[in-house]
VEXTIDREN-116301 format. One record per residue (C-alpha): residue in three letters; y, z, x. Coordinates in steps of 0.001 Angstrom, whole numbers, plus 524288, in hexadecimal, padded with zeros to 5 digits. Layout:
N
alaYZX ...
This chain:
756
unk3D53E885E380DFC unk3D1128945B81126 unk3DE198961F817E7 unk3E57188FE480DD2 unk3E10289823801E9 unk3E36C8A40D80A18 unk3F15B89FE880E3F unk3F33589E517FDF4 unk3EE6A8AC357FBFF unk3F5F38B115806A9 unk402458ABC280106 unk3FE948AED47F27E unk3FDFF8BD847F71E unk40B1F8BD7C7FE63 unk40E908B8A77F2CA unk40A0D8C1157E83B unk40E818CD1A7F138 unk41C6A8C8177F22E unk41CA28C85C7E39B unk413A68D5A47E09D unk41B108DF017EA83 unk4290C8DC7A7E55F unk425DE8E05A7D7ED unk41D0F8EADC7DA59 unk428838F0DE7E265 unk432078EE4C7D80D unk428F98F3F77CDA4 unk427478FFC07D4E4 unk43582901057D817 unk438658FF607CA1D unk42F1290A797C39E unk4341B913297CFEB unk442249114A7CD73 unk441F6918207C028 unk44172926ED7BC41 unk4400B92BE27AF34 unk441BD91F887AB71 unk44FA291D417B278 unk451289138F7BCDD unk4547291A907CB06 unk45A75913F87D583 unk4545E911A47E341 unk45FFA9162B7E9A8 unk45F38926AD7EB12 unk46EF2927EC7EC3A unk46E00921187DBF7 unk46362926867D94C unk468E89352E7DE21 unk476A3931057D771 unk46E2492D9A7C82B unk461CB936EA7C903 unk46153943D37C8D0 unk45473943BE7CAA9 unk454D693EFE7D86D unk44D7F9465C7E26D unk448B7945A77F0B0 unk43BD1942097ED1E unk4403C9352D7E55F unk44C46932927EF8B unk43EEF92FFC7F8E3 unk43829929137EF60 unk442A09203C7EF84 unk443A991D0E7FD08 unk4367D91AF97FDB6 unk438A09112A7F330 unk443DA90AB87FA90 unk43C61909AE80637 unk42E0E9035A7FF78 unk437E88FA8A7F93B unk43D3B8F529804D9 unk430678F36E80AD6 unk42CBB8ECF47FFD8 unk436E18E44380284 unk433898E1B881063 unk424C48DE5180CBE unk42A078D611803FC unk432638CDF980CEF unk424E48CD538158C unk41ECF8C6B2809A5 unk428F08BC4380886 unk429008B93E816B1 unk417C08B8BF81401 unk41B1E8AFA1809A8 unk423298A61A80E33 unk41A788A49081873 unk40E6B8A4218119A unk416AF8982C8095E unk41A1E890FF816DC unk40BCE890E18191D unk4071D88D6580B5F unk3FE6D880EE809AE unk40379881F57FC49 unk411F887E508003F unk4125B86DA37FD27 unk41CCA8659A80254 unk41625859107F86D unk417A6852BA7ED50 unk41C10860747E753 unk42957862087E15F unk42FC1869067ED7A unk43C4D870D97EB68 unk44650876597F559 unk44CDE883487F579 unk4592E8892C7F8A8 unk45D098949180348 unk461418A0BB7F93E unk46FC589DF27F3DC unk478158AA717F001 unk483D18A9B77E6DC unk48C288B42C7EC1C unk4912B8B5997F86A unk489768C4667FC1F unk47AA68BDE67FB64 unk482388B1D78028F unk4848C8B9B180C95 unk478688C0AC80CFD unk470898B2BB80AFB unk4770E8ADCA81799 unk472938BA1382008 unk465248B74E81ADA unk4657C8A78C81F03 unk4603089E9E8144E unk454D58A72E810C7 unk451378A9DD8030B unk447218AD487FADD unk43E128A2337F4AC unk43D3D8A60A7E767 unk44A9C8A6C47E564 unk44EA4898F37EAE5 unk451B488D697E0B0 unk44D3787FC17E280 unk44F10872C27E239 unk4463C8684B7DC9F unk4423685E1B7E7A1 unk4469C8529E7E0AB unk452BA859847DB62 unk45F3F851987DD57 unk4688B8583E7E5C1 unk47725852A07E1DB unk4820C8546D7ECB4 unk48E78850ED7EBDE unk498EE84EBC7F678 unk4A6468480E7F59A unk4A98483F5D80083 unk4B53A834C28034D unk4B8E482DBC80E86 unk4B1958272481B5F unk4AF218356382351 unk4A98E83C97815E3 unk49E90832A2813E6 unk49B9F8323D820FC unk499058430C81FB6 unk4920E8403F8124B unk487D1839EE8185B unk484E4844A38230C unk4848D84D5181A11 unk47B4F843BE8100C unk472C68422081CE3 unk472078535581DC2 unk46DD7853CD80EFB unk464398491680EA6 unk45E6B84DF581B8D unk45ACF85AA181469 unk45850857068074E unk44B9C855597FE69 unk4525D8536A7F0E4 unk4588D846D07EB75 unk4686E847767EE91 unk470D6841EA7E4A7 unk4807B841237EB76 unk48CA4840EF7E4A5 unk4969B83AB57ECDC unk4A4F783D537E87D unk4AAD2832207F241 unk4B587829B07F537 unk4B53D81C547F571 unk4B30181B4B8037C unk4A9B1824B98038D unk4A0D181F477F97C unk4A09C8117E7FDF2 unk49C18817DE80B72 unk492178206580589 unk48BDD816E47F9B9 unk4884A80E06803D0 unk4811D8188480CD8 unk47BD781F3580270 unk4776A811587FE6E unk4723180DC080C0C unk46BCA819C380D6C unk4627D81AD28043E unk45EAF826B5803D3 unk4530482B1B7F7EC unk454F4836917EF53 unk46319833797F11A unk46E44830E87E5EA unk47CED82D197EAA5 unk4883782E887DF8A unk4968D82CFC7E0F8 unk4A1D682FF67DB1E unk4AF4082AC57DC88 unk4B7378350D7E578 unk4C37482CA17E22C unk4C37182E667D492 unk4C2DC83DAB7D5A6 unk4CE7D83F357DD2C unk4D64B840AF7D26E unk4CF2284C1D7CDF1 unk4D246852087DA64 unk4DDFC84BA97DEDB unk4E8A7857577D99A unk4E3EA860E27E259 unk4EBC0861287EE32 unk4E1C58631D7FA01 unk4E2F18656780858 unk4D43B8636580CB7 unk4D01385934816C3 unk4C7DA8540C80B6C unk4D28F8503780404 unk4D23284CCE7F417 unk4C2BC84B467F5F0 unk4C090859137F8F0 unk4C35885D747ECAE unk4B9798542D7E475 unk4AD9985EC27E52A unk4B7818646A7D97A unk4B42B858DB7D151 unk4A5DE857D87D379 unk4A29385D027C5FB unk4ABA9852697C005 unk4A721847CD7C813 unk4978E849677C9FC unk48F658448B7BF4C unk48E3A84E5E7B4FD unk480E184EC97B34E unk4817B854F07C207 unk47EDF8626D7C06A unk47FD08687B7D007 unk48504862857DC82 unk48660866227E88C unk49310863057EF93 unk49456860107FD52 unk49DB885CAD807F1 unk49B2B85071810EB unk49EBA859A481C8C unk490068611F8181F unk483C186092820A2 unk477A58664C819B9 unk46D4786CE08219F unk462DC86DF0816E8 unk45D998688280B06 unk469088685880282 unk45E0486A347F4E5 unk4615A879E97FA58 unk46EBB879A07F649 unk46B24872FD7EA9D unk4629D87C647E7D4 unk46D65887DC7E833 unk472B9881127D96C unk466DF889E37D606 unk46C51896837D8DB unk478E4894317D121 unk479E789E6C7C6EC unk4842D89FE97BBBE unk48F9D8999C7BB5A unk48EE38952E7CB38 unk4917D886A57CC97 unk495BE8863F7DB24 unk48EAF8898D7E721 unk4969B889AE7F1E4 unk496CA890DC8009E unk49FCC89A0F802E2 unk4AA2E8957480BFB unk4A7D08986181989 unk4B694898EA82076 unk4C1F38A18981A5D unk4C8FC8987981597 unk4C9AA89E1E80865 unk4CB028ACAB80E01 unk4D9A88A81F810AF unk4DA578AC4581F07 unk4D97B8A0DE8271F unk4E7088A12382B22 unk4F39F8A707828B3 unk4F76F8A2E081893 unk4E96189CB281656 unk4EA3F89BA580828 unk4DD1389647803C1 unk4D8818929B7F535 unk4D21589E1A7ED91 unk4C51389FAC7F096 unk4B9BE8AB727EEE3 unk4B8B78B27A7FA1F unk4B6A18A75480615 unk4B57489D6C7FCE5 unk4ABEA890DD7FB4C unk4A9038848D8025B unk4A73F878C67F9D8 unk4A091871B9804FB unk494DC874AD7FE21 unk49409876357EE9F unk489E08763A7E410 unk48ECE873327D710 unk48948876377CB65 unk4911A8689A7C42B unk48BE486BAD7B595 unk48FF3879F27B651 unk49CE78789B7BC5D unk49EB386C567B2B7 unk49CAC877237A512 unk4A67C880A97AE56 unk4B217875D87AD81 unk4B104875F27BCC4 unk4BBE6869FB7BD3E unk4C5CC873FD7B473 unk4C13987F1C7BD0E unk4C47687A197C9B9 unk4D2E4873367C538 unk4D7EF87E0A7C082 unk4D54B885CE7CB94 unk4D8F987B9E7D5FC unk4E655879FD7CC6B unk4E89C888617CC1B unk4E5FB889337DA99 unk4EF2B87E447E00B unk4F9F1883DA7D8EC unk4FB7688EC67E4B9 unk4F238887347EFAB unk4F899878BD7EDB9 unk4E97B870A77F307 unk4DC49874F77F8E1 unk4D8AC8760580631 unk4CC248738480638 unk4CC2C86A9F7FA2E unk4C0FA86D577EF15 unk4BD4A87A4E7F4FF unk4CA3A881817F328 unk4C81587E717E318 unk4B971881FD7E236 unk4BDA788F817E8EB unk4C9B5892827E123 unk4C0D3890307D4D1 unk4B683897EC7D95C unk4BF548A2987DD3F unk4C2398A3497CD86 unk4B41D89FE57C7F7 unk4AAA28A7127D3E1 unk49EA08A5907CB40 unk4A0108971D7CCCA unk498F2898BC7DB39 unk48BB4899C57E1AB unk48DEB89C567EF99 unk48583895687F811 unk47FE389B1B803F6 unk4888B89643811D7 unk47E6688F3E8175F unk47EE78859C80B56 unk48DE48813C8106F unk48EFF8863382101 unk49DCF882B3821D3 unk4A07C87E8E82E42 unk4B03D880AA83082 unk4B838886C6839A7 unk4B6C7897AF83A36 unk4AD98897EE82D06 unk4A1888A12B82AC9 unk4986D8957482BC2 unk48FF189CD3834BC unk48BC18A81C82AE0 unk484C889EE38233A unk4790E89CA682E32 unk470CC8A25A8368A unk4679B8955983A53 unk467B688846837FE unk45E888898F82C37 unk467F58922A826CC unk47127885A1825EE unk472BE87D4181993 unk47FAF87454818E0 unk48B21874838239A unk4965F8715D81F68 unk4A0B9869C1827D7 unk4AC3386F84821F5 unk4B69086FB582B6B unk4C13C8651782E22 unk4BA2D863E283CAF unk4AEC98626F836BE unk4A2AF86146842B6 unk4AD9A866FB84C04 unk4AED28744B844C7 unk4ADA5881B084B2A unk49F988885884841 unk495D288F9285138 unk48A178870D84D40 unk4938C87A1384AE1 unk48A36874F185532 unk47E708766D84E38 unk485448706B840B1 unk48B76863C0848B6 unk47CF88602184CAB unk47724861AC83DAA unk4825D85B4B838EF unk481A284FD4842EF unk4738784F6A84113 unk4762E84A8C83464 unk481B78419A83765 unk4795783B2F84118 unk46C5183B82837F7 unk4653D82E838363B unk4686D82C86827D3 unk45D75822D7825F1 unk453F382F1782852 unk459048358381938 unk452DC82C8F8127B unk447728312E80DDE unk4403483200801C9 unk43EBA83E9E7F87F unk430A383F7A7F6DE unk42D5D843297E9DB unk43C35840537E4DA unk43EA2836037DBFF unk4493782CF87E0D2 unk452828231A7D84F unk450B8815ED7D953 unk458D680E8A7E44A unk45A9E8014B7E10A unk45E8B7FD807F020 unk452CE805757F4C1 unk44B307FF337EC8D unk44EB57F1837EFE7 unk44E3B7F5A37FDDD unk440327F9227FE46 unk43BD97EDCA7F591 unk443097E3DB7FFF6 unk43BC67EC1680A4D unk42ED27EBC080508 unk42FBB7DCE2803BD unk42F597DAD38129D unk422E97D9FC81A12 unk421247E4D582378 unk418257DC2682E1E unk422C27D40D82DE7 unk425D27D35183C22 unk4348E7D0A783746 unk432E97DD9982D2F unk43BCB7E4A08343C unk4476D7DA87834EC unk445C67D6E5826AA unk4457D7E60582375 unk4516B7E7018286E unk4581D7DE4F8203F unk4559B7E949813E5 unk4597C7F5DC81BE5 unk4638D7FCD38157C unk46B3F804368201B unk4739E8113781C4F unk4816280CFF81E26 unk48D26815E381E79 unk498E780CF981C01 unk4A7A180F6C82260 unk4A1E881BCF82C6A unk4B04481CD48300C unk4BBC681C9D82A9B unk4C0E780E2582558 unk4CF3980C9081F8A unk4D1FE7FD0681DE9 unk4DA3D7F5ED81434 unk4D8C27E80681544 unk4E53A7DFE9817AC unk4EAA47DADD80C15 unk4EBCE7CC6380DFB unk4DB607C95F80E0C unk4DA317C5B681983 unk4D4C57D39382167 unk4C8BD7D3A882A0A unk4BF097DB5D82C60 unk4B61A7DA8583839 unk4A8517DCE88363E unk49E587E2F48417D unk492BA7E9758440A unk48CC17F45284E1A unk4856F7FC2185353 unk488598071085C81 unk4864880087868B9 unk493517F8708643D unk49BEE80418861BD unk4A556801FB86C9B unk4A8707F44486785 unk4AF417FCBB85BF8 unk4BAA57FF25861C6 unk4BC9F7F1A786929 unk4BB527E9F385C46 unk4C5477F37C8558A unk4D0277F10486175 unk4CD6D7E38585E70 unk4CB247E21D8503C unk4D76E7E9598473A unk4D23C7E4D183BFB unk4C8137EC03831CA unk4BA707EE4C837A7 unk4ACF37F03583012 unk4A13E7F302838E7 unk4936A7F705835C3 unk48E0A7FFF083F3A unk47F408009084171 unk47C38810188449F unk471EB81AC0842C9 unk478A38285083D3B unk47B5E82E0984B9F unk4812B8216B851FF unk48A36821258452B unk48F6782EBE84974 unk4917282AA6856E5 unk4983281E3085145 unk4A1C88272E848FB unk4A4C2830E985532 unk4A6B88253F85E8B unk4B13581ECD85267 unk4B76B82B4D850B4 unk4BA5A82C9185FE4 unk4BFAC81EF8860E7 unk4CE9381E9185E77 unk4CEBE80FF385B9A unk4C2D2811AB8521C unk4C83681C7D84B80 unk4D66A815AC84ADB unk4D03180A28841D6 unk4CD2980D438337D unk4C9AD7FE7B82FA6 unk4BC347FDE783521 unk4B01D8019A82D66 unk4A4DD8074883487 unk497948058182B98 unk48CF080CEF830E7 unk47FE7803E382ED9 unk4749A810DB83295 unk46B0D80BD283AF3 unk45C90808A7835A2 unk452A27FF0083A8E unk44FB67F87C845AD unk45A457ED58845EF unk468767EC4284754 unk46C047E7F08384C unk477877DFFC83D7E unk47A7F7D98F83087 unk478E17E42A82979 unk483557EB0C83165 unk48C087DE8482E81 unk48B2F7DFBC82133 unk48E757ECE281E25 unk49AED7E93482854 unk49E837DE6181F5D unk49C777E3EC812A4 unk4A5DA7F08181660 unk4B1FB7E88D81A96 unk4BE0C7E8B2810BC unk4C3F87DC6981402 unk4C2FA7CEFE80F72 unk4BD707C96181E81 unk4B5147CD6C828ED unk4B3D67C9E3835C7 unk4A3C27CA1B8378B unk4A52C7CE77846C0 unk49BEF7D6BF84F61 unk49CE57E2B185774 unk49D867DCEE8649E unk4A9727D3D3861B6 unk4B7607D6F8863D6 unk4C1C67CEDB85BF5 unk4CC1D7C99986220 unk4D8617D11C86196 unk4DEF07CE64853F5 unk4D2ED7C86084F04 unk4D4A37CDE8842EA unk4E3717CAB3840C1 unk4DEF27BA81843B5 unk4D1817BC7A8392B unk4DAE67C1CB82EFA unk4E60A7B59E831F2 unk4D8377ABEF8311C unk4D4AB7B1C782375 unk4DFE17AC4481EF4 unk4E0C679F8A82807 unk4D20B79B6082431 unk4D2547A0148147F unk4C7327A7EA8171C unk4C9F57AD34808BE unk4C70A7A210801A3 unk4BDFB79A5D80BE3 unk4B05E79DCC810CA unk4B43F79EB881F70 unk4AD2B7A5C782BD4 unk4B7517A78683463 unk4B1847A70E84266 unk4B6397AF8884CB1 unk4B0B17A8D885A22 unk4AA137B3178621A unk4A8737B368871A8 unk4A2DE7BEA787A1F unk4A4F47C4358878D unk4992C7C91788FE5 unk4A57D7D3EE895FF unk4A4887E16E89193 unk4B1D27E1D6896BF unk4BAB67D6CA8927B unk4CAB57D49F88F8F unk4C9BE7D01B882C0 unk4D1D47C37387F9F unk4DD567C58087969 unk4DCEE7B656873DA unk4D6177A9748724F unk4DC5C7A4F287F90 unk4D8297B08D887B2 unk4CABD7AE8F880A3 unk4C76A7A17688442 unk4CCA97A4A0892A4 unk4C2477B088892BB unk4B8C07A55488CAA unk4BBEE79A05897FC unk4BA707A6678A2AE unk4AD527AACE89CF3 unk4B24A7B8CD89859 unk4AE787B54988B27 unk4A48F7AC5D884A7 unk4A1377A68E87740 unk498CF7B010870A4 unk48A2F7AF2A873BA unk48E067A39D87BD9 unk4830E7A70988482 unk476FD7AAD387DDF unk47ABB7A45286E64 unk484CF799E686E34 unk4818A793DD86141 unk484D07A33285944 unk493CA79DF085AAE unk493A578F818615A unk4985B789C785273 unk4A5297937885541 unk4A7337886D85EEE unk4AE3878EEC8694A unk4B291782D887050 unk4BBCE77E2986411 unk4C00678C8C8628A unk4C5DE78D3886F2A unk4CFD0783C986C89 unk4D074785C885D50 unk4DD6A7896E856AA unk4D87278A0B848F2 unk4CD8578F9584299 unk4C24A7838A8415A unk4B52E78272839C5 unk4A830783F083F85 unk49A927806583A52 unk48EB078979839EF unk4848C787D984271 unk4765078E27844E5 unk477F679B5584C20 unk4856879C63848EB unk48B2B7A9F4847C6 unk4995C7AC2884B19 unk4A1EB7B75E846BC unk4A8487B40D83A01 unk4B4167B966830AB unk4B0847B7BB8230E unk4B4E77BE3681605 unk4AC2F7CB4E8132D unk4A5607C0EA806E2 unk49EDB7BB4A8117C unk48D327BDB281018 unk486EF7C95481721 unk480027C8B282395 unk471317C645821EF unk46A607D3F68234E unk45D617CD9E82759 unk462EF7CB0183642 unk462BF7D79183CD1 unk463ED7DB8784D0D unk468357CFA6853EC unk466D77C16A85074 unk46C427B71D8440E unk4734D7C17E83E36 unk480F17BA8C83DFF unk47BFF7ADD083F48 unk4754B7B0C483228 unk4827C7B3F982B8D unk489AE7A9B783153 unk47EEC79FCE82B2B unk4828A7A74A81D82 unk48F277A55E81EC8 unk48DAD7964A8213E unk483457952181514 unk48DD679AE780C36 unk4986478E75812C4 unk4A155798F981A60 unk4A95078FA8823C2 unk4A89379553831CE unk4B74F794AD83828 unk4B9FD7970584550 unk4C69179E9484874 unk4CDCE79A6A85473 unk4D4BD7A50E857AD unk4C9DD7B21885609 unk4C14A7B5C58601F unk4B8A57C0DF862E4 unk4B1567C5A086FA6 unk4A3E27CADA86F75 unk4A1AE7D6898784C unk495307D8E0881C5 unk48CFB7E3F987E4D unk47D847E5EB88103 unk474957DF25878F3 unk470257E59686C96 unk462027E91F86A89 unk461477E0F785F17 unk463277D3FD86910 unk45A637DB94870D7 unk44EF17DBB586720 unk4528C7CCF286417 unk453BA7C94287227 unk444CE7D18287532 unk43DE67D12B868D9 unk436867C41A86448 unk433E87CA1285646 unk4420D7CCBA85469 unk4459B7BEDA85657 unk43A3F7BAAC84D7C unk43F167C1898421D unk44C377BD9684615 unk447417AEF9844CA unk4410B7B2FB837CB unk44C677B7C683166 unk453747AE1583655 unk44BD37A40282D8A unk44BB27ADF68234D unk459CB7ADBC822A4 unk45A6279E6C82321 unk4511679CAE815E8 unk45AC07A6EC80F9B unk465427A0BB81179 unk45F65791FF80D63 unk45B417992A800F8 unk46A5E79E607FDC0 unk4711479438803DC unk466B4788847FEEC unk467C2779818085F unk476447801C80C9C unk46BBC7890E815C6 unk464D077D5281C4B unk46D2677C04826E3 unk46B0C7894982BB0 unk45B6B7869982C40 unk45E6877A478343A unk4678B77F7383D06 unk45FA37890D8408D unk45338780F78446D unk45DEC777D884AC4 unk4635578356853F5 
């Protein structure tokens, strides 16, 4: 306690002398500086040039002065240095219950203390720094369209929430595309202390539409010009960002800048860091009017309600209308317009220090804006090559920015302490279903399961697909993890038709998914499959999870419920689509069955027809599926009737029974109780027979299931008594579920079952 109470005195003195000595000096200063009651300058060459009183005696006086005052100075800058230590050692410093605020690195608003601020680093002075409230909401926005923009939003999202300690509201001008995608992460997510809006990029593009524009970001890149228009207007400050951003802090410091705004200042931008607006780039470079180098609008706070009273929309127009009369369209979209207008109207901006906007493009001045990695605040991706571009330290950048693209996402979600959040209805439900289970249940695990919600990022690639117009189009359905990549390409040689697959992944293996699609011509050459990332969490393989998000994302009126390991015959799809039509599968509740049969070959000549498949079937080359260690999951396809079969013929269900079906996307879920390995089809197929689907064998489909090494999920079941106890238990679980929805209808199932 001793040492305590001196430590407090010890800093209470620093800090009453940092106070005293500065206005002692300046007193003394001041009562020196005058003479018969006229103020005299410090400087002898003024005060020689004004007084004619000036001597030798008082030039020496002076210099004196000058010289006590710059020692002053020096002890001073001791002091501070004594302070801020004596406050890193402080027990009075509380990181509690205590409302905690977070400040920013000194701003400047003109380009000479810019300069001077970036020689100095990010140092500043305490008492001069502005703050932000710990539960202040932070709003961003960011406009994004398209498959490869939401797929940088959320590395970016990742970089902010990694940093932050404030609630985030977003503002997401997006496509279609791009908001289906991101709702339903932002949805699976569930993230606290964090508020997703949208707004319809589709209906702004006529807003934006007459301005001719040259940028790789097309029409979208000019909808930051709209923001004030299209944000709620109760908004009053945003900041704007570009999904090619990566923050390296906590992004409350920027927010705190909006502090420092003075006047009639409404943008803060970073000056731009390459001369493109210098006009010498090459030989009749004719860039848009801009001060000096000009501003990047990678990075912009907007002060909404001010530029709202300014007519900002009128503003910006007229320039851009007066401007394309001579330039014709932008080159780099949005940011051409905010400089001409800020080339007429300079008081509009507060420029930002570099280091909130490092612009990492080919031959720019990036590297003036840091000195250390502290020094470093947001990198922005700016050029066309994006992670390829030229820059000394592009090293150290690729591995932050990786870091986060490969960042477990599940990690962000963490609570606010201390910060109110809004009610979450799904959250909500979600931990009342989970505290309803029994955790010494030895099953707990496998029934918690069943309630996981798992982060999903729908359509990671590209997808283009318009169904065929007669009704009839199919759409094969799959699952996977990454051991089954290189059954990808194999299924796509075989399969022509639209593809939806759910992919089970953590964030790194779904990078090395999208480097080892983007180097595969014949993935790369087919824009009709979907790739749904499912993010890995938990202990089990959720394989029916997986299934359903494959089957809910298709956009035709069948699927083919497949798996990974299976290739199609060749022109499967051509014969399913022909069936649609032959069976009425429009009007009729029919499972078309397509028989399945396996090959224990890693290398095999695939048969090219029924006839060379029953000749590899008489020479043992290929066998019925799981004719060797679980006859009775496809014995009612009855093979033997199949191989002399013509037309398409009716089979009944039987216990067991799980066969790979076509059905119309109407058809019920799987059950997300079965995870891993075991009943997981055969659970659906029983469904499917309680609603009265009629199961119809086609005589003319095959497909071939391909060896691979067993998955640890047969592992666990084949080495682990407890899993096949719980396995047992859901089992019956499932059974009195379905007697209670499908009523005596359900008996049979309960029967067969103690019959088998």
């Amino acid at each position: 306690m001793l040492g305590i109470c001196r430590g407090r005195r010890k800093f209470l003195a620093a800090s009453l002398t940092l106070l005293c000595i500065p206005a002692i000096t300046w007193i003394y200063l001041f009562s020196g500086s005058f003479e018969d009651g006229k103020p005299v300058s410090l400087s002898p060459l003024d005060s020689q040039a004004h007084s004619p009183r000036y001597t030798a005696s008082s030039q020496r006086e002076r210099e004196s002065l000058e010289v006590r005052v710059r020692e002053v100075e020096e002890e001073n800058r001791a002091l501070r240095r004594q302070l801020s230590l004596a406050q890193g050692r402080s027990p009075g410093y509380h990181r509690g219950n205590h409302s905690k605020t977070y400040s920013m690195e000194e701003g400047t608003g003109d380009s000479e203390n810019l300069r001077a601020g970036i020689v100095a680093g990010n140092s500043s002075e305490c008492g001069q720094q502005p703050v932000v409230e710990k539960c202040e909401t932070i709003h961003v926005a960011i406009v994004c369209a398209g498959y490869n923009a939401s797929r940088d939003v959320v590395t970016l999202v990742k970089s902010v929430l990694f940093h932050r300690r404030n609630p985030l509201h977003f503002h997401l001008i997006a496509d279609s595309i791009a908001e289906q995608i991101l709702a339903t992460l932002f949805q699976t997510w569930m993230v606290p202390a964090v508020r997703v809006d949208f707004y319809n990029a589709d209906e702004l593009k006529s807003e934006v539409s007459w301005i001719p524009n040259k940028h790789y970001s097309g029409i979208y890149g000019l909808m930051k010009l709209v923001l004030t228009k299209t944000l709620p207007s109760n908004l009053e400050r945003v900041i704007v960002l570009d999904t090619d951003i990566t923050f390296a802090t906590d992004i409350a410091e920027l927010w705190a800048v909006f502090h420092k705004f003075k006047g009639q200042q409404v943008l803060g931008l970073v000056e731009n860091q390459s001369d493109w607006y210098l006009g010498n780039l090459w030989k009749n470079h004719r860039p848009w009017p801009a001060l000096g180098r000009g501003y990047n609008t990678g990075v912009i706070l907007l002060l909404l309600d001010k530029l709202r009273k300014m007519k900002w929309e009128q503003m910006w127009r007229l320039t851009a209308e007066r401007e394309l009369m001579g330039m014709l369209s932008t080159s780099l979209a949005d940011q051409d317009i905010f400089n001409a207008v800020i080339k007429q109207n300079p008081f509009l901006v507060y420029q930002l220090p570099c280091f909130w906007n490092v612009q990492l493009s080919d031959h720019t001045r990036s590297e003036q804006c840091y000195r250390d990695v502290s020094d470093l605040k947001v990198i922005h991706w700016n050029s066309p090559k994006k992670l390829r571009v030229k820059n000394k330290h592009v090293e150290f950048f690729r591995n932050l920015y990786l870091t986060f693209l490969e960042y477990d996402g599940n990690l962000l979600r963490r609570e606010l302490f201390g910060c109110p959040s809004e009610a979450d209805v799904n959250s909500e439900n979600l931990q009342k279903q989970l505290s309803e289970l029994d955790e010494d249940d030895l099953c707990y695990e496998f029934r918690r399961e069943r309630f996981t919600v798992h982060r999903t990022h729908l359509y990671f690639l590209h997808y283009e697909y318009e169904p065929a117009a007669d009704n009839t189009d199919v759409t094969l359905v799959a699952q996977l993890s990454m051991d089954r990549l290189q059954m990808l390409e194999a299924i796509c040689k075989h399969w022509e038709g639209p593809i939806s697959l759910a992919l089970y992944l953590s964030d790194a293996e779904a990078q090395q998914f999208l480097r080892y699609a983007q180097g595969s011509e014949v993935l790369m050459s087919r824009h009709n499959v979907g790739y749904h990332i499912v993010y890995k969490e938990g202990q089990f393989y959720p394989v029916n999870l997986l299934r359903n998000v494959a089957m809910k994302h298709i956009g035709t009126p069948y699927m083919f419920l497949s798996d990974i390991d299976f290739l199609p015959m060749y022109g499967l799809y051509e014969y399913l689509r022909k069936s649609v039509i032959q069976l009425d599968l429009a009007n009729t509740k029919k499972a078309m069955i397509v028989p399945a049969f396996e090959t224990l070959r890693y290398r095999l000549s695939f048969p090219k027809s029924k006839a060379e498949l029953l000749s590899m079937l008489d020479m043992g080359t290929l066998f019925t599926f799981r004719y060797h260690v679980w006859t009775k999951g496809h014995a009612p396809t009855n093979f033997a009737k199949w191989r002399t079969a013509t037309t398409p013929y009716r089979v009944e269900w039987e216990a067991d029974f799980e066969p790979y079906v076509v059905v119309r996307r109407d058809c019920p879920e799987y059950d997300r109780r079965f995870v891993g390995f075991g009943w997981n089809k055969v659970a659906h197929i029983m469904e499917l027979d309680a609603q009265e689907y009629e199961f119809t064998v086609l005589p003319n489909a095959y497909m071939v299931h391909m060896p691979h090494a067993p998955s640890f999920d047969i592992t666990k079941f084949r080495s682990n008594k407890q899993y096949r106890i719980c396995l047992k238990t859901l089992k019956e679980e499932f059974q009195q579920d379905m007697s209670r929805r499908y009523g005596f209808a359900a008996l049979k199932y309960l029967t067969a079952e103690n019959n088998s």
